[in-house]
C-alpha positions, 0 to 999 in steps of 0.5 A: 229286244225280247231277250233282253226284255225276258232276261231283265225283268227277273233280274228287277222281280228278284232284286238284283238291279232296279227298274232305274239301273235297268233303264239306264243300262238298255237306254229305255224309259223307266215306263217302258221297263215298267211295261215289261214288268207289267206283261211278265207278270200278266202272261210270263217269260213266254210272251216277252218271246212271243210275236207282238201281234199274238201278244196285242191280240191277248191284251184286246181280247182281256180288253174286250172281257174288261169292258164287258164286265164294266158294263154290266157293273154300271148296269148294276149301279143303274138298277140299284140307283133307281131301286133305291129311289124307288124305296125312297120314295116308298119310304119318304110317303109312308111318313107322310 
């Protein structure tokens, strides 16, 4: 299988065949297909070669680095939501 997973994605990333055609010739859902295109492009022809256990450890460990970045950015938010209620309110008094 990741023969012809590293042996079809180029072919498709060059323009020789389609995601469609692709599909059709290994019998495998256009998602699937779009998978490997998605690995390819995220870790190159080497992790469509490599054990699946090494590659689902790489997407938990960039998976564990995204969702660390997406709670510190929503602590972010939090802080700008609540300076900016504060200067509202700063703001809203020094009119009154």
């Amino acid at each position: 299988m990741a023969n012809r997973q590293s042996g079809s994605v180029p072919e498709i990333l060059e323009g020789h065949t389609t995601i469609l055609d692709m599909a059709r010739e290994h019998d495998v859902l256009e998602g699937e297909i779009q998978q490997w295109i998605d690995t390819f492009i995220a870790f190159g022809t080497p992790a469509l070669k490599v054990n699946p256990k090494s590659v689902e450890a790489v997407y938990q460990k960039e998976l564990k680095r995204h969702r660390e970045k997406i709670g510190e950015l929503v602590l972010q938010i939090e802080v700008l939501k609540k300076a900016e209620a504060i200067l509202s309110e700063e703001e809203s008094s020094f009119y009154d």
